[in-house]
Structures are given as structure tokens and as C-alpha cells.
C-alpha positions, 0 to 999 in steps of 0.5 A: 500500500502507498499513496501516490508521489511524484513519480520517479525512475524507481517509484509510482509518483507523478511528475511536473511538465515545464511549458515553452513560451515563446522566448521573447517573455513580455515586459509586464503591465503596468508602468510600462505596459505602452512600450514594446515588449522587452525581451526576459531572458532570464526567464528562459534560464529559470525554465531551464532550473525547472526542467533540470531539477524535474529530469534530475529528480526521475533519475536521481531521486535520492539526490534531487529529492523535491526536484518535482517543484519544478512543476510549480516553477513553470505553473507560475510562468505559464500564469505570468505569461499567459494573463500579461498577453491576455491583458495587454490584448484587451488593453491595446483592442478593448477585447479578447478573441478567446478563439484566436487564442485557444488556435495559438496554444493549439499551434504551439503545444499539441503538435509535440505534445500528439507526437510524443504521445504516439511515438509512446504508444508505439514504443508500449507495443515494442518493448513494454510487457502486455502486463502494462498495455491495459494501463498505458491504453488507458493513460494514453487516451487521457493524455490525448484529452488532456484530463490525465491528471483526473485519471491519475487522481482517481486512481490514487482513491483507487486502492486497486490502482495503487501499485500500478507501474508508472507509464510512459505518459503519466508526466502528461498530468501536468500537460493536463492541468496546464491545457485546462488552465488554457482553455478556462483562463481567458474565459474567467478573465472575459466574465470579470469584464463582463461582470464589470460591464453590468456593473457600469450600465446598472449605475448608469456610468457612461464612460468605458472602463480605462485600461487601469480599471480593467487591470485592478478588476482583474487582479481583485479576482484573481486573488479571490481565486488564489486565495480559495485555491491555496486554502482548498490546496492546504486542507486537500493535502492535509486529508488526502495529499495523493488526490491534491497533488494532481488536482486542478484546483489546488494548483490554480493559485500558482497560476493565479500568483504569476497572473497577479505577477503580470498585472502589479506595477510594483518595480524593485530596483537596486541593491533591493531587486539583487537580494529579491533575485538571489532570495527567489533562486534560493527558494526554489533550489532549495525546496528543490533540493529539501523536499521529499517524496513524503513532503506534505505537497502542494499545500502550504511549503508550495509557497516557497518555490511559488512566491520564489519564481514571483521573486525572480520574476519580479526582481528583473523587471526594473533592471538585470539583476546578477542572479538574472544574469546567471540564468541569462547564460547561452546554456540556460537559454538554450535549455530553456528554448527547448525544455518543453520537448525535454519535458515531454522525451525524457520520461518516456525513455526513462520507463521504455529503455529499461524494458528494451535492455533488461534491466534498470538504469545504471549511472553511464546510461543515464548520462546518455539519456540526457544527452540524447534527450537535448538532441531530440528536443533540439530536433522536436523544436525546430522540425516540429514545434516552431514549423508548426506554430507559425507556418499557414497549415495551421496559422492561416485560420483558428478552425485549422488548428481546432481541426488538427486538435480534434483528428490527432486526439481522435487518432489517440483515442481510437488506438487506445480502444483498438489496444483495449478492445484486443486485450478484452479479446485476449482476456475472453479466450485465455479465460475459457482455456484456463477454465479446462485446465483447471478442470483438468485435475492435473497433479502438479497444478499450482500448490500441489507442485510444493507437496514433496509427496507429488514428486513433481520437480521444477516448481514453477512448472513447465510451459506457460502458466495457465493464466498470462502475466498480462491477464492476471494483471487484470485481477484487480478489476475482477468483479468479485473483488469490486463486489466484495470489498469497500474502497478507500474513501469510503466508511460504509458496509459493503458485503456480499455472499460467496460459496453456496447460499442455498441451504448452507451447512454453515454460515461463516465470515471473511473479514480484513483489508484487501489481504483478505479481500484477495482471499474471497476465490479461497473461501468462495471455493471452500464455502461450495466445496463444504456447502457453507455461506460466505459472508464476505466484509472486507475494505482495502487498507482496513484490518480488522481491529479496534485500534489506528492502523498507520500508514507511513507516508499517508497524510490525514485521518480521513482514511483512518477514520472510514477504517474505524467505522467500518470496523464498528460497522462490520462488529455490528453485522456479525455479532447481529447474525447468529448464524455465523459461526465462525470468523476467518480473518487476515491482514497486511500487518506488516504495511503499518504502524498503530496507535489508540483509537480516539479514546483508546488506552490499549497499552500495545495497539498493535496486537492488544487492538487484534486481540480486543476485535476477536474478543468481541466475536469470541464472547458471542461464541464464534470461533476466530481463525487467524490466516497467515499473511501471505509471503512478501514479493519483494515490492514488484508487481508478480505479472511484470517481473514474469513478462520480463524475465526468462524464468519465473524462479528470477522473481521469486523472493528468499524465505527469510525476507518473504516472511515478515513478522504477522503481527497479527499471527503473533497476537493469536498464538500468544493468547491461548485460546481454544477459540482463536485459531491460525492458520498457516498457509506458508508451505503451499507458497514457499520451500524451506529457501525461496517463496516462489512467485510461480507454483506449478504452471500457476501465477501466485500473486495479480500484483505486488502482494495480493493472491491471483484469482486462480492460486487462491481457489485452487489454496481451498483444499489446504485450508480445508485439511487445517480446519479438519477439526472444525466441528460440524 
């Protein structure tokens, strides 16, 4: 379990994408807002810090650990950029053409942006496991229609998207954000007016609004905005920093600070504007540099990369500054010239070369891989995007550039449903041929590989494994699972039935996280082959106990909070069912940390927390059974691992380090009682050297931690044989 982080080239996080502007960055209004536009070259060298401490941080993220605030770096420029154009049209012709301006950014970001985008997909099929093309397709379509960073969001509300692998497109989320500002800013900025124009004729004023009116009317609210923005930015963060960190509106104060940037007549001159520059360098280096992965992001420490690009931004106004003259550099205008096309090549050959090579990245490769990302957004810029933007097949008129816009997302769009549409195929077809061999009863299948009275030689089994890699990765959106278990962000009771409901000899109940979630094919078989009905409670990130589970890294309390009252839920359920007499649960103990409940004063919440939930079912008269956690993979998806490798033993994980400590296991033994069981499936996943991820032709695990559908089931005959002493 994690909550989602920028990503990195060795974690699933999220990335920032830098924006070009045309290198000629205008002065802003206001004093000087009547003179031809000066050039700013120090902001293409601020460009540049962002898009160097973005690259840095996905390829050294121990060393450039914050380096994702290059994201804010470039929201602030795009803000400052965007609003002093927007203004100075409006100043200049009385008006806003919002379709002429929607054709330019058309003209100058979709044209690399579609590129890329298909030259990915491309790549996904050449050297990307199928394991990964259901997720890709998905992303890929959400990058063409820029709401990826939605998709990311809702994804890390999504407990069963938690361990996807990052993809070749999710740096597109904030090429999304970005794109919705576009189309949404000269709109928010052309109602102001029109606000303002009511406002006029309601009074009866006669005299047109001056171009100063119209600049303070549209800095008043865009600071209503920031200020909603950065609020609702800290309060997000706080309950649920993964859904923040990709969400439009807690980013659109940053847009709104360079905005208001653009639109102030402030000028700081002298010895004030060399220490405001220096200060607003050291800000963004340093949060650059300090910030973690576990850094509570965006939110409040947002501020200091923010107001530290406003700082640069304003200190080069009046006249160069030393630090405007170090970003001002050939190299850093260089760099900044092209750091759009960087931005957009350097994460797709950070997740495809270690798929076409076999193996992670090493520090030559890259070195290379920096190079050879300049080279190719040199080339992008000046054969695709500066062609593109000023030449007549897309310049000549608005409606060419909205017709590019609309053929190449639907392009994207239409092959990433040809790629769904052939994995749906597939998934149909390796099910009915999985569903005979099963049927088959063949003695080596599965677990019945490790059983040394079968005699049956090479564990992993030979030939392919009755399910694919890239279907098994599919589990997760089994319908079982989405029937059966309560999402994340949710605190009501979800069950289901499972086994044989008609007439059951016994009624009994699954009860945990999504540990025992992945158990529901186990005790769905049991419950048909011992002729009981399974109740089935589970909710992901929620084991059963009366204490606070902890998730490192998670920020909030609202997931805790959901899990407590899930569990009284869930207490209230069982203990109102006379029927159901005994209560199977597990959990992935080892994921957290614990602490007492609101009001609890247990003196080790870890296990006092276990024992205290068993006791409520125990003094009812149910039996407790207490199912070992599954052995631990080594945090890498199963199914990827397989795809890539030329042995399924390369994946499997030393018994001595697969083996966490179950802390739930340990409370259960210490107890002593006849009514708490456990049960320990270790065998049926491990010899006494290596817990494999590959048992007789069969896939153990659908992703880093969770049972596959098929090894589950087929795990019912040894549960069975421990619970031989149930009484009927």
C-alpha cells in the first residue's frame, strides 16, 4: 500500500511538465505596459532550473529529492505569461478573441505534445510487457484529452490502482492541468469584464472602463481565486495529499500568483531587486533540493518555490539583476528554448529503455539519456514545434488548428480502444482455456507442485502458466473483488455472499483489508466445496481491529477514520447474525504502524487492538481463525517481473525476507485460546529457501502482494485439511 508521489525512475509518483513560451517573455503591465515588449531572458534560464531539477529528480531521486517543484516553477510562468498577453490584448483592442487564442496554444503545444504521445504508444507495443498495455491504453487516451491528471487522481482513491507501474505518459498530468488552465483562463478573465460591464450600465456610468480599471478588476479576482485555491490546496493535502497533488484546483493559485505577477506595477530596483533575485533562486533550489517524496505537497511549503519564481520574476523587471544574469547564460537559454520537448522525451525513455535492455538504469546510461534527450528536443523544436506554430497549415485560420486538435486526439483515442478492445479479446479466450485446465485435475497444478509427496520437480512448472502475466494483471478489476470489498474513501458496509447460499451447512465470515479481500476465490471455493455461506466484509487498507492502523507516508485521518467505522460497522453485522459461526480473518500487518483509537488506552495497539476485535466475536461464541499473511514479493508487481524475465524462479523472493513478522499471527498464538485459531498457509507458497512467485504452471500473486484469482481457489483444499477439526 502507498499513496501516490511524484513519480520517479524507481517509484509510482507523478511528475511536473515545464511549458515553452515563446522566448521573447513580455515586459509586464503596468508602468510600462505602452512600450514594446522587452525581451526576459532570464526567464528562459529559470525554465531551464525547472526542467533540470524535474529530469534530475526521475533519475536521481535520492539526490534531487523535491526536484518535482519544478512543476510549480513553470505553473507560475505559464500564469505570468499567459494573463500579461491576455491583458495587454484587451488593453491595446478593448477585447479578447478567446478563439484566436485557444488556435495559438493549439499551434504551439499539441503538435509535440500528439507526437510524443504516439511515438509512446508505439514504443508500449515494442518493448513494454502486455502486463502494462491495459494501463498505458488507458493513460494514453487521457493524455490525448488532456484530463490525465483526473485519471491519475482517481486512481490514487483507487486502492486497486495503487501499485500500478508508472507509464510512459503519466508526466502528461501536468500537460493536463496546464491545457485546462488554457482553455478556462481567458474565459474567467472575459466574465470579470463582463461582470464589470453590468456593473457600469446598472449605475448608469457612461464612460468605458480605462485600461487601469480593467487591470485592478482583474487582479481583485484573481486573488479571490488564489486565495480559495491555496486554502482548498492546504486542507486537500492535509486529508488526502495523493488526490491534491494532481488536482486542478489546488494548483490554480500558482497560476493565479504569476497572473497577479503580470498585472502589479510594483518595480524593485537596486541593491533591493539583487537580494529579491538571489532570495527567489534560493527558494526554489532549495525546496528543490529539501523536499521529499513524503513532503506534505502542494499545500502550504508550495509557497516557497511559488512566491520564489514571483521573486525572480519580479526582481528583473526594473533592471538585470546578477542572479538574472546567471540564468541569462547561452546554456540556460538554450535549455530553456527547448525544455518543453525535454519535458515531454525524457520520461518516456526513462520507463521504455529499461524494458528494451533488461534491466534498470545504471549511472553511464543515464548520462546518455540526457544527452540524447537535448538532441531530440533540439530536433522536436525546430522540425516540429516552431514549423508548426507559425507556418499557414495551421496559422492561416483558428478552425485549422481546432481541426488538427480534434483528428490527432481522435487518432489517440481510437488506438487506445483498438489496444483495449484486443486485450478484452485476449482476456475472453485465455479465460475459457484456463477454465479446462483447471478442470483438468492435473497433479502438479499450482500448490500441489510444493507437496514433496507429488514428486513433481521444477516448481514453477513447465510451459506457460495457465493464466498470462498480462491477464492476471487484470485481477484487480475482477468483479468479485469490486463486489466484495469497500474502497478507500469510503466508511460504509459493503458485503456480499460467496460459496453456496442455498441451504448452507454453515454460515461463516471473511473479514480484513484487501489481504483478505484477495482471499474471497479461497473461501468462495471452500464455502461450495463444504456447502457453507460466505459472508464476505472486507475494505482495502482496513484490518480488522479496534485500534489506528498507520500508514507511513499517508497524510490525514480521513482514511483512518472510514477504517474505524467500518470496523464498528462490520462488529455490528456479525455479532447481529447468529448464524455465523465462525470468523476467518487476515491482514497486511506488516504495511503499518498503530496507535489508540480516539479514546483508546490499549497499552500495545498493535496486537492488544487484534486481540480486543476477536474478543468481541469470541464472547458471542464464534470461533476466530487467524490466516497467515501471505509471503512478501519483494515490492514488484508478480505479472511484470514474469513478462520480463526468462524464468519465473528470477522473481521469486528468499524465505527469510518473504516472511515478515504477522503481527497479527503473533497476537493469536500468544493468547491461548481454544477459540482463536491460525492458520498457516506458508508451505503451499514457499520451500524451506525461496517463496516462489510461480507454483506449478500457476501465477501466485495479480500484483505486488495480493493472491491471483486462480492460486487462491485452487489454496481451498489446504485450508480445508487445517480446519479438519472444525466441528460440524
Amino acid at each position: 500500500m502507498s499513496t501516490t508521489r511524484p513519480p520517479s525512475s524507481s517509484s509510482s509518483a507523478t511528475q511536473s511538465l515545464p511549458r515553452t513560451q515563446p522566448s521573447t517573455a513580455p515586459v509586464p503591465p503596468g508602468p510600462s505596459a505602452g512600450r514594446v515588449d522587452a525581451y526576459r531572458p532570464e526567464i528562459q534560464g529559470l525554465r531551464a532550473v525547472a526542467v533540470g531539477l524535474v529530469v534530475l529528480f526521475h533519475l536521481w531521486p535520492l539526490r534531487v529529492s523535491g526536484g518535482y517543484v519544478g512543476v510549480d516553477v513553470f505553473f507560475v510562468i505559464s500564469g505570468y505569461l499567459i494573463t500579461s498577453h491576455i491583458y495587454r490584448e484587451i488593453a491595446q483592442t478593448g477585447t479578447l478573441q478567446v478563439t484566436r487564442f485557444w488556435a495559438r496554444r493549439i499551434r504551439r503545444l499539441l503538435p509535440a505534445s500528439l507526437l510524443v504521445l504516439a511515438l509512446s504508444a508505439i514504443g508500449v507495443l515494442l518493448w513494454a510487457p502486455a502486463t502494462v498495455w491495459p494501463a498505458s491504453a488507458r493513460q494514453l487516451g487521457a493524455s490525448a484529452l488532456y484530463v490525465q491528471n483526473w485519471a491519475l487522481a482517481f486512481d490514487s482513491v483507487d486502492y486497486m490502482a495503487l501499485d500500478n507501474v508508472p507509464t510512459v505518459v503519466q508526466h502528461y498530468w501536468s500537460l493536463s492541468v496546464e491545457e485546462q488552465f488554457y482553455a478556462l483562463w481567458p474565459l474567467l478573465i472575459v466574465g470579470l469584464l463582463a461582470l464589470q460591464g453590468r456593473a457600469r450600465r446598472r449605475t448608469s456610468a457612461v464612460s468605458p472602463a480605462s485600461a487601469d480599471q480593467k487591470r485592478r478588476l482583474i487582479m481583485g479576482g484573481l486573488a479571490v481565486l488564489a486565495v480559495a485555491s491555496l486554502v482548498w490546496s492546504v486542507i486537500n493535502t492535509a486529508d488526502d495529499q495523493a488526490f491534491a497533488y494532481m488536482s486542478t484546483f489546488t494548483r490554480a493559485w500558482e497560476f493565479a500568483a504569476g497572473a497577479i505577477t503580470g498585472l502589479v506595477t510594483l518595480t524593485v530596483t537596486g541593491r533591493r531587486a539583487q537580494v529579491l533575485g538571489w532570495l527567489g533562486v534560493v527558494a526554489v533550489l532549495v525546496s528543490g533540493c529539501l523536499y521529499t517524496e513524503r513532503s506534505a505537497f502542494p499545500g502550504w511549503i508550495a509557497l516557497a518555490p511559488v512566491l520564489g519564481t514571483v521573486a525572480i520574476i519580479l526582481a528583473g523587471r526594473g533592471a538585470p539583476t546578477t542572479a538574472g544574469w546567471w540564468l541569462s547564460l547561452r546554456p540556460a537559454r538554450f535549455i530553456g528554448d527547448i525544455s518543453y520537448s525535454i519535458y515531454l522525451i525524457h520520461w518516456p525513455l526513462i520507463v521504455l529503455i529499461p524494458y528494451a535492455t533488461g534491466h534498470s538504469l545504471v549511472w553511464t546510461e543515464k548520462v546518455g539519456l540526457l544527452a540524447v534527450t537535448v538532441v531530440l528536443a533540439w530536433l522536436s523544436k525546430t522540425l516540429v514545434e516552431d514549423p508548426l506554430r507559425t507556418r499557414p497549415l495551421l496559422a492561416a485560420a483558428p478552425w485549422r488548428a481546432f481541426a488538427f486538435a480534434a483528428a490527432g486526439m481522435l487518432v489517440l483515442v481510437a488506438a487506445t480502444v483498438g489496444i483495449n478492445a484486443e486485450v478484452k479479446h485476449r482476456e475472453a479466450m485465455v479465460a475459457t482455456a484456463a477454465k479446462a485446465r483447471l478442470a483438468a485435475g492435473v497433479t502438479c497444478l499450482g500448490p500441489a507442485a510444493l507437496d514433496p509427496a507429488n514428486k513433481c520437480g521444477n516448481v514453477a512448472g513447465d510451459g506457460a502458466p495457465v493464466v498470462p502475466p498480462e491477464m492476471v494483471a487484470l485481477q484487480s478489476k475482477n468483479d468479485i473483488f469490486a463486489r466484495c470489498q469497500q474502497q478507500l474513501e469510503s466508511a460504509d458496509l459493503k458485503t456480499c455472499h460467496l460459496g453456496q447460499q442455498t441451504n448452507p451447512r454453515r454460515t461463516v465470515a471473511l473479514l480484513g483489508d484487501s489481504h483478505a479481500g484477495a482471499l474471497t476465490p479461497l473461501l468462495d471455493e471452500l464455502g461450495k466445496q463444504l456447502g457453507w455461506d460466505v459472508v464476505a466484509a472486507t475494505k482495502a487498507s482496513c484490518p480488522t481491529t479496534t485500534s489506528r492502523r498507520v500508514v507511513p507516508g499517508e497524510t490525514g485521518h480521513s482514511r483512518q477514520a472510514f477504517c474505524e467505522s467500518f470496523n464498528r460497522a462490520v462488529a455490528r453485522e456479525i455479532l447481529g447474525n447468529p448464524k455465523i459461526t465462525d470468523v476467518f480473518v487476515t491482514s497486511y500487518s506488516s504495511a503499518y504502524t498503530w496507535a489508540n483509537a480516539p479514546g483508546g488506552t490499549l497499552a500495545d495497539p498493535g496486537p492488544d487492538g487484534f486481540k480486543a476485535a476477536w474478543k468481541q466475536f469470541t464472547d458471542a461464541g464464534k470461533r476466530v481463525h487467524v490466516i497467515r499473511d501471505v509471503p512478501g514479493t519483494g515490492k514488484r508487481s508478480i505479472p511484470d517481473c514474469l513478462a520480463l524475465v526468462q524464468h519465473p524462479d528470477d522473481c521469486a523472493v528468499a524465505r527469510k525476507s518473504a516472511l515478515a513478522k504477522d503481527v497479527a499471527v503473533a497476537a493469536a498464538r500468544s493468547l491461548g485460546d481454544p477459540n482463536v485459531t491460525v492458520l498457516d498457509l506458508t508451505p503451499q507458497f514457499c520451500d524451506d529457501v525461496t517463496c516462489f512467485a510461480q507454483v506449478g504452471n500457476v501465477i501466485v500473486y495479480r500484483d505486488r502482494s495480493h493472491l491471483s484469482i486462480e492460486y487462491a481457489r485452487l489454496l481451498a483444499p489446504y485450508l480445508a485439511r487445517q480446519l479438519g477439526t472444525l466441528p460440524k
